[in-house]
N, C-alpha and C positions, 0 to 999 in steps of 0.2 A: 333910427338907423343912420347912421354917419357914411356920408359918401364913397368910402372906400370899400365897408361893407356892403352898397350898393352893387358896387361893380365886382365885387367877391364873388356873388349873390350868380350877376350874369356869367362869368364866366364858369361857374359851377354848373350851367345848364349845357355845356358840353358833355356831364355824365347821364350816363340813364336814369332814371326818375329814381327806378329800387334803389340804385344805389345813393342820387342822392338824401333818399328817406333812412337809410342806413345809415349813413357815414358823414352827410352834407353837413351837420351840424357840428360833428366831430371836427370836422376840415376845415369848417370856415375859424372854429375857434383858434386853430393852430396859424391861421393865414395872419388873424389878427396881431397874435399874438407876438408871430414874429417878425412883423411890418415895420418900420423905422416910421418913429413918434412925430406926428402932424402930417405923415405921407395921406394924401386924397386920390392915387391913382398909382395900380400895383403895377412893381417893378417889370419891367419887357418880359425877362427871364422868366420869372413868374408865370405870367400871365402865359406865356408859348409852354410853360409846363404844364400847365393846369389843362389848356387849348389842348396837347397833345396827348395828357393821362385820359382827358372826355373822350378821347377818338379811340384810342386803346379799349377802353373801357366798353365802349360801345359796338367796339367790333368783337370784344369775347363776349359779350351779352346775345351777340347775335348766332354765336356760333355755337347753338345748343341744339338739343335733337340729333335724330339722325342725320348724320354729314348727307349720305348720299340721297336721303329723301327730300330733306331740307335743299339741296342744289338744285335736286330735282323740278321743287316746286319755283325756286327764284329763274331756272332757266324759262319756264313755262309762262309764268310772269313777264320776261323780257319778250318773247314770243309772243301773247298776247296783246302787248303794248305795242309791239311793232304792228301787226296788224291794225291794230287801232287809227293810229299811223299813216297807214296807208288810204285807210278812207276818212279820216277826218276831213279831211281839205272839201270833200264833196257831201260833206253837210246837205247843205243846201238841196242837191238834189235826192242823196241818198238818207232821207230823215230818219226812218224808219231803222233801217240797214245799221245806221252810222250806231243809233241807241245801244243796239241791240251789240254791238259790238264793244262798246262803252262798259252796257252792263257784265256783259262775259268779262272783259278783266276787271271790272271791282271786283265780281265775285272770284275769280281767281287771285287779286289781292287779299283780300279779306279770309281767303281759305275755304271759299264754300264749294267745294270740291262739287257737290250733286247738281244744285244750281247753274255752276259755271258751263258743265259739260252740254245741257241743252241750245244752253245763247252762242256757245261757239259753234257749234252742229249748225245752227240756223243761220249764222252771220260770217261762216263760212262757206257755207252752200251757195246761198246768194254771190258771195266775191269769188268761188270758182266756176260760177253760170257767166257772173258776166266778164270773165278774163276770156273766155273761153266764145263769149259772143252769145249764149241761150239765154233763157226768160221765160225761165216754169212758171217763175211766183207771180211774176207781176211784169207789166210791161214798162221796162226803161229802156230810152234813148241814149243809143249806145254811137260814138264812144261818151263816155260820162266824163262834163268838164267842170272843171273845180271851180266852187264859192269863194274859197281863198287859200292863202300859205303859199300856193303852188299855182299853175298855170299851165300844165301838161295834163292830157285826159287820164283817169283813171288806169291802172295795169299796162300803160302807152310800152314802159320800160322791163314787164314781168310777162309772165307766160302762166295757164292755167296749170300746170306742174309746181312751180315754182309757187302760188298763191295755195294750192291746194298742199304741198308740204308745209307752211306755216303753219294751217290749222291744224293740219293731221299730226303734225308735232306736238300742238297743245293738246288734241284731243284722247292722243296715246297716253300723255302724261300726267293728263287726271284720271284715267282710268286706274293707271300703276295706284295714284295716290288715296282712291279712292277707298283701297283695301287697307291703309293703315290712317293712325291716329288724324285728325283733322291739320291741316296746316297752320303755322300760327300766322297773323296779319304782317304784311310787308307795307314799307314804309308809303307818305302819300305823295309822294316825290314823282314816282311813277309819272303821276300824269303830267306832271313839268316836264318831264323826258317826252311822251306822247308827245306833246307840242311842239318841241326843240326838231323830234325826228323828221315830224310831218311835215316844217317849213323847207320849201326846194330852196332857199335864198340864206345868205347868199350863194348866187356860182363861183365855183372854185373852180371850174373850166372853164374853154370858150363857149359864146352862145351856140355855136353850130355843132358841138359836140353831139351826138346820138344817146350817150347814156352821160348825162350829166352826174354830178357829187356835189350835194349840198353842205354848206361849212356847218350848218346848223347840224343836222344831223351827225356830222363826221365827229363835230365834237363830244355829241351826246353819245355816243358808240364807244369812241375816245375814253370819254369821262370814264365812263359805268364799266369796261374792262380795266383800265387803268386801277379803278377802286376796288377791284376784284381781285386783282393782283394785289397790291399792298394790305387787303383784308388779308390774304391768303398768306401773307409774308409774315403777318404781325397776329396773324391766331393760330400758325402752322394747319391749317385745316382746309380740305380740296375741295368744301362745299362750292368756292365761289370758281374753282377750276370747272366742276360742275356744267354749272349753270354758263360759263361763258363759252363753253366747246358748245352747247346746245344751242345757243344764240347765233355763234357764229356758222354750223352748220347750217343753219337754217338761213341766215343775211349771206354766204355763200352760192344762194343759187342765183340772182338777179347775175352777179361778175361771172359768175360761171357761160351761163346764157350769153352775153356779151362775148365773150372769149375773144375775138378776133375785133372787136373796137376798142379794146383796153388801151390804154395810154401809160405810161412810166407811171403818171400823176396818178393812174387808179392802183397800178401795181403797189407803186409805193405808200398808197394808204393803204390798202386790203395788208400790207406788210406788215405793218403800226400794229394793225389790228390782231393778227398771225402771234407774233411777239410778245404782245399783251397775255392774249391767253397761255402761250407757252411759258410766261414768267408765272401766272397764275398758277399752273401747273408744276414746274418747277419750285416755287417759294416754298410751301411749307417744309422740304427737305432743305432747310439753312439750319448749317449744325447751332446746336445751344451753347452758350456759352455758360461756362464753369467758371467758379469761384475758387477761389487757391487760398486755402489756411495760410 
């Protein structure tokens, strides 16, 4: 294998697997063939076409099944991950709690719709006893202060409303899912975003702020709509409108709560965020373009 097929090779892993067992052999023949004689490293062009056809590729691969069931399920997903999120940081104290929260969205990554519904009943229960200050289950010392990422107690900046719709949001929406085909697996990326979301740091406000914005998260929010949007542009398909009206009603209650500490600097991110989904929603009506004899 000659070094340019090397790198033929990695850039072809921007396609989905099926397809490159389809076609990858097809492809790499034609790359070879029409490469300029002793080149070791493919042209820019090239290479940002190949980079750009894997991302195409991969977002119409994704865009199978029912639209609104499949949204359904990737909103429920971000949901889950958020919550995850929220009590990561408190490891340490909430061992138990934290698993159990962990294991609800593998299984709601993974699709197991039956599974998932018990771990989020139980690892939500627990997060709206102790937003709310009770301890059915077990006795913790409350307020609950973080092992790491963060440095603020537990729910310091949420309210038992606000923690008790996250879950209720996931728990509605396996139930919906429960009644059709199984879900298929989402990507494992997830839990790199869980980690991103959970760190308070850096501050993007002043320290004496009452409802601080973490740059970590804001980006991870950022990212995952933004991606939504141009899936949505480049498959014409609202699954990923979907799922990001679901997410954001749900990351809507904390600013909401807040209402009268908001600052420009939160308006104008929660705007970011606003716009994202509306472009998501928007995109797949961009007319097609026609070809002219």
């Amino acid at each position: 294998m000659t070094a340019l097929e090397r790198r033929y090779r990695r850039l072809l892993l921007a396609y989905p697997r099926s397809y490159r067992a389809a076609h990858g052999d097809e492809l790499l023949d034609v790359l070879l063939e029409s490469a300029e004689p002793g080149s070791t490293v493919p042209a820019l062009r090239e290479a940002w076409g190949l980079l750009l056809g894997g991302v195409r590729s991969r977002i119409a691969h994704q865009a199978a099944g029912t639209p609104w069931a499949d949204g359904l399920h990737l909103g429920v997903t971000a949901v889950a991950a958020a919550n995850l999120a929220a009590l990561l940081p408190y490891a340490g104290t909430l061992p138990l709690w934290t698993v159990l929260s962990a294991l609800a969205l593998l299984a709601v990554q993974r699709g197991w719709v039956l599974a998932a519904f018990p771990l989020t009943l139980a690892a939500g229960a627990k997060s709206v006893f102790l937003a709310s200050g009770q301890q059915p289950f077990d006795v913790t010392l409350i307020p609950v202060y973080p092992s790491f990422l963060t440095d603020r107690p537990l729910y310091s900046d949420s309210s038992p409303f606000v923690v008790a719709a996250g879950y209720a949001v996931v728990l509605v929406g396996l139930l919906v899912l429960a009644s059709r085909q199984r879900p298929r697996a989402r990507s494992w990326w997830w839990w790199a975003a869980v980690v991103g979301a959970a760190w308070a740091g850096p501050a993007w406000l002043a320290d004496d702020t009452s409802y601080p914005l973490s740059l970590s998260r804001m980006a991870v929010e950022a990212a995952a709509l933004g991606l939504a949007a141009a899936a949505g542009y480049l498959a014409r398909d609202h699954r990923w409108a979907l799922a990001s009206g679901i997410y954001l009603l749900v990351a809507s209650g904390e600013p909401a709560l807040h209402g009268e500490e908001l600052t420009r600097q939160h308006l104008a991110y929660w705007g970011v965020l606003v716009l994202l989904a509306l472009w998501a929603v928007l995109a797949p009506f961009r007319p097609r373009r026609h070809c002219l004899d």
